[in-house]
C-alpha angles and dihedrals in degrees: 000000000000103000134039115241129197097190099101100216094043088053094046077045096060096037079058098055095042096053090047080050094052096031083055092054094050119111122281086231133114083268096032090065110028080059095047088048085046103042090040093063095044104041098041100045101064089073090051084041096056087046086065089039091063091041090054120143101216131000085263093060088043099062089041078062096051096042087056100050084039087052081053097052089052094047096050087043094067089045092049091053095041085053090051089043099056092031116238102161125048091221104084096167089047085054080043095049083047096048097049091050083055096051091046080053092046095053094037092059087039094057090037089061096051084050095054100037094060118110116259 
C-alpha cells in the first residue's frame, strides 16, 4: 500500500487485494489455513459490501450497508493482529502497513455512519 487514496472503493479494493496476497503467503498449516479462510471472508467483503451501500434503497439501508462492511473491518482487524502475534508471516512491517489501513477504514465507516445516521 505505496500511496495514500482518498477514493473510498479503490481504497476497500486495495485492502481486498492485499489481504488474497497475504492470505495466500500464510502457511499451508491447520492454522495457516483456518486463518487464510477466515481472513479471506472478512478482508475481502467490506469492498462488496460498499458496492450495496451506494446502491442502497433508502438512508436506512444505507447505513445497514456501511455497519456490515464496518462488522467485517473489525473482524479482519482481530485476524490481522492474531496472524502478526503468532506469528504466521515473517513480515512483520507489511502485517503492520495492512493493520493500520484497517484501522483508517474502520474509522472512516465509523465516522460515515455517524454522518448518515444524523437526523435531516
Amino acid at each position: 500500500m505505496a500511496q495514500r487514496q482518498y477514493d473510498l472503493e479503490e481504497r476497500l479494493l486495495d485492502f481486498a487485494v492485499e489481504n488474497i496476497q497475504l492470505t495466500e503467503a500464510l502457511p499451508n498449516t491447520r492454522a495457516g489455513n483456518h486463518v487464510a479462510g477466515q481472513l479471506l471472508r472478512s478482508g475481502t467483503s467490506p469492498y462488496p459490501n460498499h458496492g450495496e451501500a451506494q446502491a442502497a434503497q433508502s438512508p436506512k439501508d444505507f447505513v445497514h450497508e456501511l455497519r456490515v462492511a464496518l462488522k467485517e473491518l473489525r473482524e479482519s482487524h482481530r485476524w490481522l493482529k492474531l496472524v502478526q502475534r503468532v506469528p504466521l508471516l515473517e513480515s512483520p512491517a507489511r502485517i503492520a502497513e495492512i493493520i493500520g489501513e484497517c484501522d483508517e477504514l474502520i474509522r472512516i465507516f465509523v465516522a460515515s455512519i455517524r454522518t448518515a445516521g444524523k437526523p435531516r
